[in-house]
N, C-alpha and C positions, 0 to 999 in steps of 0.2 A: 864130237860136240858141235852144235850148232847151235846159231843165236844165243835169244831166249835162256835157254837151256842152259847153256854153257855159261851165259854171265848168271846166273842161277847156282851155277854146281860151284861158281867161283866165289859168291858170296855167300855162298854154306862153307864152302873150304875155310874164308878167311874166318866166319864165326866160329868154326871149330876152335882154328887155331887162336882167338882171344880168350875162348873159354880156358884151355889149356895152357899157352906160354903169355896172353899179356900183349897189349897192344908193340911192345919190344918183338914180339916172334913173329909180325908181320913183316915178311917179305915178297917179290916175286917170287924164288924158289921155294918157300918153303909153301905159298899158297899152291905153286904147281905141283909140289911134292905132296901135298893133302888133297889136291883135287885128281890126282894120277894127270897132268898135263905138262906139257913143258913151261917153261917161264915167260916165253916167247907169246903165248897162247894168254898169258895174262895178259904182257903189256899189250898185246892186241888189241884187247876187250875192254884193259883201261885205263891204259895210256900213261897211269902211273899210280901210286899204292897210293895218294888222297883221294881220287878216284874211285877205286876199288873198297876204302873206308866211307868216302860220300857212300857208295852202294848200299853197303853193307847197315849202314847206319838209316836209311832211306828202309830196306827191310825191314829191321828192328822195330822203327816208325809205323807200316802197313799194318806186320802183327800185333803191335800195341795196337791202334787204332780200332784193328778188329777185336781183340780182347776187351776192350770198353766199350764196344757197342752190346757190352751183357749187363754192363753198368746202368743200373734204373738211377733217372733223376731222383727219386724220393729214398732213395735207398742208399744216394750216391758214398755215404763215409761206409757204411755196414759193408754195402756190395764191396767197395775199393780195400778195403782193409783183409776183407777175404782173400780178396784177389792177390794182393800184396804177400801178405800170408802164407799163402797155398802156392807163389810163386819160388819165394823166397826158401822154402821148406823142397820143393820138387826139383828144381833148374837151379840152383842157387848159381852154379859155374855161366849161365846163360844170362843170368840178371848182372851175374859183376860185369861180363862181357859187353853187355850192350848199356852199362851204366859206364864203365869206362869207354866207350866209344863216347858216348854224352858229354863227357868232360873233356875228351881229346878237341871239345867246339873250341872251349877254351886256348887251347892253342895255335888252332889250325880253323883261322879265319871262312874257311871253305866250307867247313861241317858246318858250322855254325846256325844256319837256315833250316835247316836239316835236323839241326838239335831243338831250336825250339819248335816245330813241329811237331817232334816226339813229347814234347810237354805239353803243348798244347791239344793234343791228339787225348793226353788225359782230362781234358776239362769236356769236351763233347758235350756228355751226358746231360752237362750242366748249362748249359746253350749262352745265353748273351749276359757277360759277366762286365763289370769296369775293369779298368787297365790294373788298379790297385786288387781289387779282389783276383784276379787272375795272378797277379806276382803270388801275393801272398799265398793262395792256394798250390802256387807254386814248389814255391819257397817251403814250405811246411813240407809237401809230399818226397820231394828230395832229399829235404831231414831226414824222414820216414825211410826212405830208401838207405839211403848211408847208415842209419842205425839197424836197420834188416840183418844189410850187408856184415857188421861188425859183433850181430849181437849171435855167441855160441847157439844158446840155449832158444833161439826165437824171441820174437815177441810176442803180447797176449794181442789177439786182434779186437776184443774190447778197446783195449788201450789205443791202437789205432784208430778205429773209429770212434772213441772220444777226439783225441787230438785231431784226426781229420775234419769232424763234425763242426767242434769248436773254431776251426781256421774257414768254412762257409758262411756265406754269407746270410744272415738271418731269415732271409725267404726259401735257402737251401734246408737248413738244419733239422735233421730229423727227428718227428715225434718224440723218438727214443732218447733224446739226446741225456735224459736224469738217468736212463738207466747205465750209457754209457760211462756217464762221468760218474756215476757211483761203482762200475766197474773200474775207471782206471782209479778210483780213490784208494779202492780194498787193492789192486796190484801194487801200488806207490807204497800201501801202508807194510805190504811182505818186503820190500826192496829194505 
């Protein structure tokens, strides 16, 4: 292992092992035992397992970032709601992963930078928003996410792109927006 590479295979290791035991199963041995390296080999590379979750979390960020750059601004609730969707249904174990890294900001002052760039990485598409519209955009997609995460059966991604539609701001909000919301009416009305 060299470089690059190695703090690479290191913070594949550690996401493995979120996806699977939980921010609890991170350790040096066990990321060395997921990555075939010794422990030694970890604290090398990063000097201690916040570190190592900065990384990892800093990753998570990149690949988001680059998955929203398929997000059209005029599209932005439809495109996101897919997205959401198709993520939540394909990687489910990789989304609690890197949503429970997001919360770990919460306790661990250090992520934190780090986490809001992972939310902010989802506005992009949407370019220069106020501080209020950005929380709340926020704050809705996060909902979104935690009810993904909880709901067996999925959710409908009309109903997504209603509720994400309705949380933009009115120069955002797309064309479709009657046909969304009379999509999530008829889903509310089967509940």
């Amino acid at each position: 292992m060299r470089g690059e590479a190695s703090s690479r295979a290191l913070v594949d290791a550690t996401l493995r092992i979120l996806e699977r035991d939980g921010i609890a199963g991170v350790s040096y041995r066990a990321v060395a035992r997921e990555a075939e390296v010794s422990a030694n080999a970890v604290a090398y590379y990063f000097g201690s397992i916040d570190a190592l979750l900065l990384e990892s979390i800093r990753n998570a960020t990149q690949t988001w970032a680059e998955t929203m750059a398929a997000v059209r601004p005029a599209h932005f609730a439809a495109d996101l709601s897919a997205l959401l969707v198709s993520e939540a249904a394909s990687d489910r174990r990789r989304l609690v992963a890197e949503f429970e890294l997001y919360l770990l900001a919460g306790r661990k002052p250090a992520l934190r930078q780090a986490a809001r760039a992972w939310a902010d990485a989802l506005l992009v598409p949407l370019g220069d928003l106020s501080d209020v519209e950005r929380r709340k955009l926020i704050a809705v997609i996060d909902g979104l996410y935690v009810q993904l995460l909880l709901a067996d059966d999925g959710v409908e991604r009309d109903v997504l792109a209603a509720i994400i539609n309705d949380a933009l701001p009115a120069r955002h909000q797309a064309v479709t927006r009657r046909k969304a919301t009379k999509a999530a009416s008829k889903a509310a009305s089967r509940a």
